[in-house]
N, C-alpha and C positions, 0 to 999 in steps of 0.2 A: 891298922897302919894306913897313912892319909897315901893319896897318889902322888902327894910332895916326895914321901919319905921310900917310895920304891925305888931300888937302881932303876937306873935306863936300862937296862938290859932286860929287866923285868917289865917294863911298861912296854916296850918294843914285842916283847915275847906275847901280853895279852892283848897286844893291838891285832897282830896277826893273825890270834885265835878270832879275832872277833870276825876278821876279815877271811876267813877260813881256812886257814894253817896252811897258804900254799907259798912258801915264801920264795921259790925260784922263780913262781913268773910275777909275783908283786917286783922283784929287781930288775925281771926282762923289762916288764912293761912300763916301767920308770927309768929304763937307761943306768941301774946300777952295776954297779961291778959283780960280778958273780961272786956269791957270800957274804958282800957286804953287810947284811941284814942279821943271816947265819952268825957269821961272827960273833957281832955282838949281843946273838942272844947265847953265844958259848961263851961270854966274856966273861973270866974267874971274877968273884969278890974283891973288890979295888981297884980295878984296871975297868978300860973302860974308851971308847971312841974320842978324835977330838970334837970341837966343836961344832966345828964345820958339815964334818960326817954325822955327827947328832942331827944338824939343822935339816940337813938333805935326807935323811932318812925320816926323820916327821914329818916332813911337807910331802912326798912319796904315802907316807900312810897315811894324810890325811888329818896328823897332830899338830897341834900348835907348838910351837918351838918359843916361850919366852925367857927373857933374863932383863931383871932389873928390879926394884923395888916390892916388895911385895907388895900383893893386887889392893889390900884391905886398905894396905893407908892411902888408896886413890879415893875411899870415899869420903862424900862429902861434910863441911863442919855442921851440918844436920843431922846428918845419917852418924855421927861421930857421937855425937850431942846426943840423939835420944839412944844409941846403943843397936840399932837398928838399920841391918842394910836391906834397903828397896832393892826389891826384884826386878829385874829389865828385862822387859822383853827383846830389848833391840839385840841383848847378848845371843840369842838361839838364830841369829842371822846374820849372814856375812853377804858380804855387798860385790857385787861387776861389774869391771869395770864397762858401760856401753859405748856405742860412737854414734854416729850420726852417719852412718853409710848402708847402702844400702847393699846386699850380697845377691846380685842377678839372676836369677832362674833362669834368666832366657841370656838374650843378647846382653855384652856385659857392660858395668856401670862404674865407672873412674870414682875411688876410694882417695885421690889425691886431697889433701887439706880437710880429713874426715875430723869434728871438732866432737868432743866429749859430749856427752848427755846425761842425764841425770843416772846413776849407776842402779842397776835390777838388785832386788833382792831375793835370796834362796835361805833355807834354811839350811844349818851348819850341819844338820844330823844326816840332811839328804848327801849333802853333798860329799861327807865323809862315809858313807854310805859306798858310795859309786867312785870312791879312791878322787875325788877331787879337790882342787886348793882353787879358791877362790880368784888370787891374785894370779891366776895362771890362765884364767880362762876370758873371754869378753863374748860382750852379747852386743849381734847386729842383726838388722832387718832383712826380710826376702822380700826382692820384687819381681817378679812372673809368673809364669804360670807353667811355666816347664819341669818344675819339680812335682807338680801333681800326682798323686792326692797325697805323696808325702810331706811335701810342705808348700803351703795357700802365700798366693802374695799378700805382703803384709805383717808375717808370721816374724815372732823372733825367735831368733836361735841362738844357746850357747855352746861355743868350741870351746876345745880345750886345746891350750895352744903345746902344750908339752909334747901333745898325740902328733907331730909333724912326720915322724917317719911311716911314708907312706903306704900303707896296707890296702894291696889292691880289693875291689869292691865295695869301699867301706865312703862315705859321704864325707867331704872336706869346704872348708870354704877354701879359696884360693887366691892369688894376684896373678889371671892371666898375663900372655906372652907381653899384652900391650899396655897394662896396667890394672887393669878392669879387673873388680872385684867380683867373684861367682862364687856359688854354691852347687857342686855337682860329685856324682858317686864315680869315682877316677878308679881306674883299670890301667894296671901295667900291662904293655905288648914289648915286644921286642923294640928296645931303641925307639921304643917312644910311650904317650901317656894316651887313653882313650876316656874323655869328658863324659860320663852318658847322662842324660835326662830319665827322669822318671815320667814322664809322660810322654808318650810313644808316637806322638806329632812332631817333636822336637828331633833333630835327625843326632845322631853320635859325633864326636867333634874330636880328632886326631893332632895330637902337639907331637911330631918327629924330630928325632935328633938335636937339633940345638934348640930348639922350640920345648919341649920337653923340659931340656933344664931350667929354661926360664922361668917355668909355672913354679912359684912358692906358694907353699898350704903354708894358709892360717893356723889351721886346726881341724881337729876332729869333731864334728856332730857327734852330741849328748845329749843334747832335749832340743823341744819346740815346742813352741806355744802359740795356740791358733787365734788370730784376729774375728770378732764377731764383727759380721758386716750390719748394720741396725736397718739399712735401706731394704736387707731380703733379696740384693740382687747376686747373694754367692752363699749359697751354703756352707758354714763350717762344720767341721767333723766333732 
């Protein structure tokens, strides 16, 4: 039997084996409804989610969600012609979106009128891999040196913008109090936020009370990638 011809409820059931059969916190950690997932892998023969709840639960696991034409007669009157469809490589990679701004290590760097850039590419397996959806995540630049030696200015990183609710300790890019775009590991205190640098020159930086709510996370840090300096005046790791 083809992966066309399995229920959803079936295909849901071996996505989550794949992803290690823990299906309460795949719903925590996606913001689903407790069960949601459950459910529909108890869903009797014929019955079945709607649409909507189909789409949200693929993109949560990290599956493609399509409906429309079947994929075969997209290809070409050649590939038609000799009976034969060309292998793409471009299918095992899906694309992100970047911008043109830069996420501050140190003092921060105004994100206003940030213009697209040509989008990164990852492979789909990785990223399904690590429960991520492509169009959820964006890739932008560090500049300072205040995140040392976890991440070098210059360095790109991609968040994942779904991860906004905030887990203290954990590295976010952000839209400080004043607009300024940064990159730092945020700590909840009582009635307020603590910014810290990874590099221990940099001093810790306190957003209190109304200050606190202002700070919007981008996202959560998921990878980086280190710039090689060609001049030899900064060592990459």
């Amino acid at each position: 039997m083809s992966d066309d011809d399995f229920p959803f409820s079936e295909l849901v059931s071996a996505r989550v084996s794949e992803l290690g059969g823990k299906v309460s916190a795949i719903e925590k950690r996606f913001d689903l409804k407790p069960d949601a997932i459950r459910n529909v892998m108890r869903t009797p023969k014929g019955a079945g989610p709607t649409l909507s709840r189909a789409k949200e639960i693929c993109e949560a696991l990290g599956l493609e969600f399509y409906i429309g034409r079947p994929r075969d007669l997209a290809a070409t009157a050649d590939e038609q012609s000799t009976g034969k469809v060309k292998p793409d490589l471009l299918d095992d990679f899906a694309f992100v979106e970047r911008f043109d701004v830069s996420l501050s290590a140190g003092h921060g760097e105004n994100g206003d009128n940030a213009r697209p850039l040509a989008p990164v590419s990852f492979r789909r397996d990785w990223l399904s891999e690590r429960g991520l959806v492509a169009e959820k995540c964006v890739v932008c630049s560090v500049r300072g040196t205040s995140m040392e030696p976890l991440l070098f200015d210059g360095d790109l990183v991609l968040l994942d913008r779904r991860r906004s609710d905030l887990r203290s300790g954990q590295v976010y890019g952000v839209v400080d109090v004043e607009g300024d775009v940064r990159i730092k590991r945020i700590e909840q205190v009582e009635n307020g936020l603590l910014l810290r640098s990874e590099n221990s020159e940099w001093p810790t930086e306190l957003r209190h009370g109304e200050d606190a709510n202002r700070v919007h996370i981008i996202g959560s840090l998921v990878w980086s990638g280190h710039n090689h300096d060609m001049s030899g005046r900064k060592a990459s790791r």
